[in-house]
VMD Tcl script that draws the C-alpha trace (Angstrom):
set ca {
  {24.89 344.17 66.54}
  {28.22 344.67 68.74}
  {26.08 344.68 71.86}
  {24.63 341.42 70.95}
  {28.23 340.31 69.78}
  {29.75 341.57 73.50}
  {26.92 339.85 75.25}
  {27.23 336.61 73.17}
  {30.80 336.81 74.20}
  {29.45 336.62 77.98}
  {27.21 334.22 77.79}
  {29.89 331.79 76.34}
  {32.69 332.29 78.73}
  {29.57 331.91 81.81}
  {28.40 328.68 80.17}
  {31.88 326.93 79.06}
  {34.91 328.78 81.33}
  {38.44 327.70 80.44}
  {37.96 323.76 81.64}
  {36.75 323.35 78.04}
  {40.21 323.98 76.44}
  {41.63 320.78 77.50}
  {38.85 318.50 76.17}
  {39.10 319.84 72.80}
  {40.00 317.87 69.75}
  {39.75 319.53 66.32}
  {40.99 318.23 62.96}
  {41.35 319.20 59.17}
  {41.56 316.62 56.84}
  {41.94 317.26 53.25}
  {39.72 314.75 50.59}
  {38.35 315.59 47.89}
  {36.99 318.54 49.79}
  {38.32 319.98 52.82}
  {36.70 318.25 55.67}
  {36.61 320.34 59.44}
  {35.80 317.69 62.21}
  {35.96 318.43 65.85}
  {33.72 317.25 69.03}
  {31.67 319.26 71.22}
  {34.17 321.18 72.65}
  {36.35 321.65 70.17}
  {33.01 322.88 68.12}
  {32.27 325.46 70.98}
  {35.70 326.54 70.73}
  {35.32 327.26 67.01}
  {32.26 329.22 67.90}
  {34.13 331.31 70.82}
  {37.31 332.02 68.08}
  {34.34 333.50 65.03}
  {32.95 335.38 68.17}
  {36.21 337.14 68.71}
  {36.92 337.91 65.01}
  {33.07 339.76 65.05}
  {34.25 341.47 68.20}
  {36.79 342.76 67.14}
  {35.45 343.72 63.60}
  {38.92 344.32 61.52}
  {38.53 343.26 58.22}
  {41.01 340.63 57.52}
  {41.30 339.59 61.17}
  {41.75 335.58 61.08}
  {42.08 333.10 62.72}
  {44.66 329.66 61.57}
  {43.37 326.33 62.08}
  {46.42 324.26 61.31}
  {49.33 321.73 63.34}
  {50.52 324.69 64.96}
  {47.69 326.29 66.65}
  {44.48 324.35 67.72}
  {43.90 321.71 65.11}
  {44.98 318.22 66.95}
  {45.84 316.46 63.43}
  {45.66 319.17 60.21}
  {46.42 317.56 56.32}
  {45.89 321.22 55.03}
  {45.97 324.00 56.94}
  {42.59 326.24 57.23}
  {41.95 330.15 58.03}
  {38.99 331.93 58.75}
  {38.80 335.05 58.06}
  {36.49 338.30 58.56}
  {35.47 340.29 54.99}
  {32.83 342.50 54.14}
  {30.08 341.49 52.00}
  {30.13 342.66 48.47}
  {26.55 344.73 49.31}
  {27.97 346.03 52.43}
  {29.25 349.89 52.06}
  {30.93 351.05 54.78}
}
mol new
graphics top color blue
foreach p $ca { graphics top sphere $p radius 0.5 }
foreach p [lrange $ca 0 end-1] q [lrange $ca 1 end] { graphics top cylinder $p $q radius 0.2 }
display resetview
């Protein structure tokens, strides 16, 4: 799995580079539910930060989505983090 992770990893910085940081727009809107909206890029860029917590496979490595970091408008602020499974026994 970490060689597919690594070369996942590749294959997104080859397709997307670092031009895509600047078009992304990423938002967190709290409803009745907590609503995560983005466009293309700022989707891909999602993708590329859940990459890095599997690469780097600490439990409890996260990553904040909130006014501070990447989200362009945030109501409620929004981590994702890494756990292990209940099944899992390592």
């Amino acid at each position: 799995m970490n060689e597919k992770i690594k070369e996942l990893k590749m294959c997104y910085k080859k397709l997307f580079g670092e031009g895509i940081y600047s078009k992304c727009y990423i938002e967190v809107t709290d409803r009745d539910e907590i609503v995560l909206s983005a466009n293309k890029e700022g989707l891909l860029l999602l993708v590329e930060e859940i990459i890095t917590l599997c690469e780097n496979e600490q439990l409890g490595s996260h990553y904040h989505l909130d006014g501070a970091g990447m989200a362009n408008k945030c109501d409620k602020p929004l981590v994702i983090q890494l756990i292990k499974a209940p099944w899992q026994n390592d």
